[in-house]
C-alpha positions in Angstrom: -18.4 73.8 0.1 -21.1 71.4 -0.3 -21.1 68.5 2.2 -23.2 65.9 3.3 -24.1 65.4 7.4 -25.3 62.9 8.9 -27.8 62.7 11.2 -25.6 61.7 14.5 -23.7 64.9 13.9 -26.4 67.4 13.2 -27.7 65.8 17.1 -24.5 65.9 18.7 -23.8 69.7 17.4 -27.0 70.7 19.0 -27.1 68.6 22.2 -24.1 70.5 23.0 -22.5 74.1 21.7 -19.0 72.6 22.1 -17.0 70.5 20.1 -16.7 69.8 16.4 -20.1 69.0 15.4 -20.8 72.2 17.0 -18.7 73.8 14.9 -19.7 71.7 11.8 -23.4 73.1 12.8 -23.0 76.8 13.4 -21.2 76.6 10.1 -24.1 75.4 8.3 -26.5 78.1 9.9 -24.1 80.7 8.8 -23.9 79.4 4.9 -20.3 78.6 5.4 -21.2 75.1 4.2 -24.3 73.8 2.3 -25.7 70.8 2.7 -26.7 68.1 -0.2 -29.8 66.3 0.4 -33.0 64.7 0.0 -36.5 63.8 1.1 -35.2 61.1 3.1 -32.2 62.6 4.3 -34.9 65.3 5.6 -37.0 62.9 6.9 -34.7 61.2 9.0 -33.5 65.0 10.6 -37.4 65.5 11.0 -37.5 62.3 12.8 -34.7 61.9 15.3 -34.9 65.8 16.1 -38.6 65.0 17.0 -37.7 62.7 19.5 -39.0 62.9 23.1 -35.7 62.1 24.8 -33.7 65.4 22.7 -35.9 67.5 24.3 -35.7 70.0 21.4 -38.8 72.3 21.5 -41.3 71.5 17.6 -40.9 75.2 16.4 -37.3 75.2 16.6 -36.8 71.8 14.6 -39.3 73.0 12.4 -37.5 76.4 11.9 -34.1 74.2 11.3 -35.6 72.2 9.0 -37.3 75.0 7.2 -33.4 76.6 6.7 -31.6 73.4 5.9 -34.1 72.6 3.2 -34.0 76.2 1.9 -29.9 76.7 1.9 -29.4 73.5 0.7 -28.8 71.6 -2.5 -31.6 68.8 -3.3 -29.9 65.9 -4.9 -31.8 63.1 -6.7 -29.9 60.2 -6.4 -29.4 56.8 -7.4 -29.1 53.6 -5.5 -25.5 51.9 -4.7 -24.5 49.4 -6.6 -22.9 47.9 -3.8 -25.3 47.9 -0.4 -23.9 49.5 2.6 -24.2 47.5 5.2 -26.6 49.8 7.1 -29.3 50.5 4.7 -30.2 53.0 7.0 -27.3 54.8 5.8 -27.6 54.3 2.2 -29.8 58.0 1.4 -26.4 59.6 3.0 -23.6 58.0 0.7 -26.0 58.3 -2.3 -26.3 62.0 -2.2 -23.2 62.8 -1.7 -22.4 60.3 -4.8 -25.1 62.3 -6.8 -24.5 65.9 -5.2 -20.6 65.5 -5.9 -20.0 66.1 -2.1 -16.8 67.4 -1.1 -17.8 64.8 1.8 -19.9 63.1 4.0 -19.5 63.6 8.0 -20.1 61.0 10.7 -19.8 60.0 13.6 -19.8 56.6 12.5 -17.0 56.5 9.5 -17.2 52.2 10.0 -20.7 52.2 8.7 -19.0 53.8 5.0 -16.7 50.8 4.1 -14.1 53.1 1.9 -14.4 50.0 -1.3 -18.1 51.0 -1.2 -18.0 55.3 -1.1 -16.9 55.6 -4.6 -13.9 58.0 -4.1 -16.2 60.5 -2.0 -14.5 61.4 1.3 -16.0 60.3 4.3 -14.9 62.0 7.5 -15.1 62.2 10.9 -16.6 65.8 12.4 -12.7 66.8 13.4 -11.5 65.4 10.2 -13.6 67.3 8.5 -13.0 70.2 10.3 -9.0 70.2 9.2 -10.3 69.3 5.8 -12.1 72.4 5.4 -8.9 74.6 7.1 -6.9 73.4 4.4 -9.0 73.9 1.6 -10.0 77.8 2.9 -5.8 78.2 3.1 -5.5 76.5 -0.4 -8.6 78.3 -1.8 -7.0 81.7 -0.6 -3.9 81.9 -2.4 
């Protein structure tokens, strides 16, 4: 299943190894999931992992970024024609537009006003998470 995540929940899921985005994470190391993005998309991962106040160790971000970039899908996109009202958040809606997401995960589902997603499904990291149960049980008969 192709998805897109967003930054807060690739941090959350691993800041701790509980929880959804946890989950949502381990999931994408394994290949259970594959994630659409771009350079931006990338970019901002790069950026936020790098942070001082995460504490995560350069090689290991670099290592994650290496596999994310590898197992996933690169999208090129093009811009909304109705602005988010984050532009910050823009690169994330737009590839999962483009990529033909089965959705985009966030922590922050208020930043994706549904008028302005364009039908994709934008979900919370539990939501998600029962999504993807339903579709493995519908996908297996």
């Amino acid at each position: 299943m192709k998805i897109v995540l967003d930054t807060n929940v690739l941090v959350a899921g691993l800041l701790s190894p509980f929880g959804p985005c946890a989950q949502i994470v381990r999931m994408v190391s394994s290949g259970a999931l594959t994630l659409c993005l771009d350079a931006r998309i990338l970019s901002e991962y790069d950026e936020v992992l790098g942070r001082p106040k995460f504490g995560f160790r350069t090689d290991k971000v670099a290592a994650l970024l290496d596999h994310i970039e590898h197992s996933g899908t690169l999208v090129a996109s093009s811009p909304l024609a109705d602005p988010l009202p984050d532009p910050g958040d823009q690169p994330f809606l737009e590839v999962a537009v483009a990529g033909k997401a089965a959705c985009l995960v966030t922590g922050n589902r208020v930043h994706f006003p549904v008028r302005q997603c364009q039908g994709t499904k934008v979900l919370s990291p539990s939501e998600f998470l029962t999504f993807h149960q339903k579709q493995e049980r519908t996908d297996s008969r």
